[in-house]
C-alpha positions as CSV (number, residue, x, y, z in Angstrom):
1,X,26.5,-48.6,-59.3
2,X,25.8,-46.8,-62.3
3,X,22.3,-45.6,-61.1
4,X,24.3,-44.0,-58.4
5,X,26.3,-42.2,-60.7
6,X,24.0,-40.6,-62.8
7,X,21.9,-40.0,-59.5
8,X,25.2,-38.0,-58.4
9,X,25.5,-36.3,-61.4
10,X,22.3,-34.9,-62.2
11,X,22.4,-34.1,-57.7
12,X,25.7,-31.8,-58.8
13,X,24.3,-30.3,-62.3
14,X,21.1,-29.1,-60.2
15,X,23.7,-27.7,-57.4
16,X,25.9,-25.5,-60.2
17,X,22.7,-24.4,-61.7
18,X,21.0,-23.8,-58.6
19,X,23.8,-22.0,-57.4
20,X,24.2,-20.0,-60.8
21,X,20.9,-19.1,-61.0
22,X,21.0,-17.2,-57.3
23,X,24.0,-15.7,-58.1
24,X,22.5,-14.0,-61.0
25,X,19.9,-12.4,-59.5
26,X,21.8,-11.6,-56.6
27,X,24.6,-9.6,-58.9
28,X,21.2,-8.3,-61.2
29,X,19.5,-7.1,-58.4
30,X,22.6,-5.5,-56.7
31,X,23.9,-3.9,-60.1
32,X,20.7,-3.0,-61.6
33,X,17.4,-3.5,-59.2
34,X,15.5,-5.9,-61.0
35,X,16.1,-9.0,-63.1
36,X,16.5,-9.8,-66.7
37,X,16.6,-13.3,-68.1
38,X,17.1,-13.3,-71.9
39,X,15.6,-9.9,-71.9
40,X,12.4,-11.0,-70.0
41,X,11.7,-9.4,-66.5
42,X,8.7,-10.1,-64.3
43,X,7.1,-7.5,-61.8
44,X,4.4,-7.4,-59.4
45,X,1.7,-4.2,-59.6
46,X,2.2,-2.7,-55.9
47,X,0.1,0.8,-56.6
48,X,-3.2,1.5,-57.7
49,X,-2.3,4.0,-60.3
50,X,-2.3,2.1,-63.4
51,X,-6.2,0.5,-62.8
52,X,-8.5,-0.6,-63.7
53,X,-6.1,-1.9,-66.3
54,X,-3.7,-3.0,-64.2
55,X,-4.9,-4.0,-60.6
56,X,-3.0,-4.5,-57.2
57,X,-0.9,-7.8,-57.3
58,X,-1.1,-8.4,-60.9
59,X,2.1,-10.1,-62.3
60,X,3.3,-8.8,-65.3
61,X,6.0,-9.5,-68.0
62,X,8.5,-7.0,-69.9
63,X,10.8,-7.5,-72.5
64,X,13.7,-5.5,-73.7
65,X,12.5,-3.1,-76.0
66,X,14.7,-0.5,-77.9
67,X,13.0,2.5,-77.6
68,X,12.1,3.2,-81.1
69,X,10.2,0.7,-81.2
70,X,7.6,2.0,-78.7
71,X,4.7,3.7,-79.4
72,X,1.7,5.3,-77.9
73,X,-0.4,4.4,-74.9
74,X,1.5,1.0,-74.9
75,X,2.5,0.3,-71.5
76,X,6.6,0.2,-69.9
77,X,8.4,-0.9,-66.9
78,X,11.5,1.7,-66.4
79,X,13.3,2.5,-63.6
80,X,11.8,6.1,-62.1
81,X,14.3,9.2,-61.8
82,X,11.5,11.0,-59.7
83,X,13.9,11.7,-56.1
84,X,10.3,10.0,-53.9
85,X,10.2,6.6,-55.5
86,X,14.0,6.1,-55.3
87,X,14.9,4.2,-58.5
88,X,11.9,1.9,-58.0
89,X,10.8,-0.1,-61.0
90,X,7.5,1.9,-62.5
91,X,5.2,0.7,-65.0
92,X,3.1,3.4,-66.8
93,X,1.3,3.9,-69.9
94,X,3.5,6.2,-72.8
95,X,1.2,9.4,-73.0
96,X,3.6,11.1,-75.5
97,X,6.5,10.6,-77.5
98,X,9.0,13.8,-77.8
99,X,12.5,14.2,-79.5
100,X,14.5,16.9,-77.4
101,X,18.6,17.4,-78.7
102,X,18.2,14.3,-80.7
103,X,17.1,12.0,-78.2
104,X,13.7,10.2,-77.9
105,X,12.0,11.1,-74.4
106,X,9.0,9.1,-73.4
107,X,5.9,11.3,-71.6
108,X,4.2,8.4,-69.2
109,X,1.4,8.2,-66.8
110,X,-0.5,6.0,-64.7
111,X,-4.6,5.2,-66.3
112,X,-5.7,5.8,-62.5
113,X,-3.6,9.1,-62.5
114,X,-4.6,13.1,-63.2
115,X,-1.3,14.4,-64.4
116,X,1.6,13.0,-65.8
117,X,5.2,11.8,-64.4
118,X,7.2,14.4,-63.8
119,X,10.5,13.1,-65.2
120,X,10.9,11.7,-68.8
121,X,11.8,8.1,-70.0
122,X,15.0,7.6,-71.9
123,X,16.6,4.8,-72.8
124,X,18.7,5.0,-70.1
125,X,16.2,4.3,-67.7
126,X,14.1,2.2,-69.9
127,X,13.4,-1.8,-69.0
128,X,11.1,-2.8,-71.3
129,X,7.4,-3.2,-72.7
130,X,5.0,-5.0,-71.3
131,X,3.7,-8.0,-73.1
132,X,1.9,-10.5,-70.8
133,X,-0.1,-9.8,-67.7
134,X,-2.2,-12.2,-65.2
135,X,-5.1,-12.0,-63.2
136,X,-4.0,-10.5,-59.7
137,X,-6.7,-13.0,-58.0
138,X,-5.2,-15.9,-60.3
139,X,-2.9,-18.8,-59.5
140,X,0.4,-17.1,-60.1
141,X,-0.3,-14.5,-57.7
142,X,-1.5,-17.1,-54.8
143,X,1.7,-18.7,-55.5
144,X,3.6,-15.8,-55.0
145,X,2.1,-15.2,-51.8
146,X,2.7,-18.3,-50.6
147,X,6.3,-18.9,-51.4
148,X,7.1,-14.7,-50.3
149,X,6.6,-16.3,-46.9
150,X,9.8,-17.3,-45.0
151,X,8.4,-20.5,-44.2
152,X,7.6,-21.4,-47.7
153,X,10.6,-19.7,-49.1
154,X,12.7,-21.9,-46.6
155,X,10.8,-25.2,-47.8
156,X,10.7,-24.5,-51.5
157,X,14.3,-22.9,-52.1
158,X,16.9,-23.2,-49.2
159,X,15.7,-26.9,-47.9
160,X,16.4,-28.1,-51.4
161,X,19.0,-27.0,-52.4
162,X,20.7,-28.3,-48.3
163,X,19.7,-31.3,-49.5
164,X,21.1,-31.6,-52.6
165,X,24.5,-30.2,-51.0
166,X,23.9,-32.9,-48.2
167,X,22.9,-35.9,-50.4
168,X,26.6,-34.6,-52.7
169,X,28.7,-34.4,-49.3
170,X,27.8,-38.1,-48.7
171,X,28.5,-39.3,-51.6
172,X,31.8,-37.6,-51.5
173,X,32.6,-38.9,-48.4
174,X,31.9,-42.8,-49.6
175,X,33.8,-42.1,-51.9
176,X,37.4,-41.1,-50.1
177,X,36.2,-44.5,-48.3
178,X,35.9,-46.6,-50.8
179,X,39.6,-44.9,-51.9
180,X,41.0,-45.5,-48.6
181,X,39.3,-49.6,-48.3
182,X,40.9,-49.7,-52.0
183,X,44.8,-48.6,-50.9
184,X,44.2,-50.8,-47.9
185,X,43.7,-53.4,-49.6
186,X,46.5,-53.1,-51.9
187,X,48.7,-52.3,-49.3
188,X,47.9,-55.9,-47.5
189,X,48.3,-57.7,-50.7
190,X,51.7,-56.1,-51.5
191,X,52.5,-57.5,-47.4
192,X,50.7,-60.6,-48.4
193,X,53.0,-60.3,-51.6
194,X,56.1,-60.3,-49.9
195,X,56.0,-62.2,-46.9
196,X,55.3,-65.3,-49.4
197,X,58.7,-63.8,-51.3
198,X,60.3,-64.1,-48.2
199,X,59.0,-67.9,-47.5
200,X,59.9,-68.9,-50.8
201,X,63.5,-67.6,-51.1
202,X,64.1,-69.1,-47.4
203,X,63.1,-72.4,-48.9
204,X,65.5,-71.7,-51.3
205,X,68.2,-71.2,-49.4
206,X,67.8,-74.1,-47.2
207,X,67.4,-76.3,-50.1
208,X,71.0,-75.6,-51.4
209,X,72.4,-75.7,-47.9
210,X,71.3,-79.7,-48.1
């Protein structure tokens, strides 16, 4: 029985934070585009333009960066103001650093590109710096493949989680039967209770009659 019950309780803990966790990206992606766990955001290199450095399907991280903090040639992820990409997430190299009216404006281009982005990075638009990257042939990348697949997405995140919410719903329904067996129960042994009353006092009664 008490197997069962941590079983349950580590089947509901994995629910909330299952449940949590996709309503966070949901409401991160919605608000903001992209996502942002303690600062840390992971992105996939769909273009050419920042190779050979940065190939097609290499993963990489960014972390929250205040701007001052950034200097030449290293290499951002910001959200682009340029009307043709659409507040797509970018990630170029810093080119130059310029103050204009007091505020720090990032210059940025792609290594596989001849000119430079036409629209500056502030720290409005800024995500963060890059700090890890993988091999776009590696294992991370044939895993994102993979699970990017309906199929695979269906198997790895949606069947769980059904599961989980299935294995929870049973257990909830044993338990409003095991409630209901319980007050049954009582409920004969109160009749069981009283109908033994009722033989007693009768006894009683005829007793005194004698």
């Amino acid at each position: 029985l008490k197997k069962a019950k941590a079983l349950s309780t580590i089947s509901m803990v994995l629910l909330v934070l299952a449940i949590i966790f996709c309503a966070t990206i949901i409401l991160q992606v919605s608000t903001q585009g992209y996502v942002s766990i303690l600062g840390f955001s992971v992105f996939r290199i769909a273009t050419p333009s920042m190779e050979p450095t940065l190939p097609v399907n290499t993963f990489i991280i960014s972390r929250k960066t205040d701007i001052r903090e950034l200097n030449k040639d290293d290499i951002i992820c910001f959200v682009s103001k340029e009307a043709y990409l659409n507040g797509n997430i970018v990630t170029h190299r810093i080119d130059e650093i310029k103050e204009i009216d007091s505020e720090i404006c990032l210059v940025t281009r792609g290594d596989n590109n001849n000119s430079v982005d036409s629209v500056y990075v502030t720290s409005e638009n800024l995500v963060g710096k890059m700090v890890f990257k993988t091999n776009p042939n590696g294992f991370i990348s044939t895993v994102y493949s993979f699970i990017t697949q309906k199929q695979a997405f269906f198997l790895i995140i949606i069947l769980p989680i059904l599961i989980i919410a299935g294995l929870l719903f049973k257990n909830g329904i044993k338990k409003i039967r095991e409630q209901i067996d319980e007050i049954k129960r009582e409920i004969q042994n109160d009749s069981s209770n009283s109908e033994e009353q009722s033989g007693t006092d009768g006894d009683r009664s005829n007793f005194d009659q004698t």
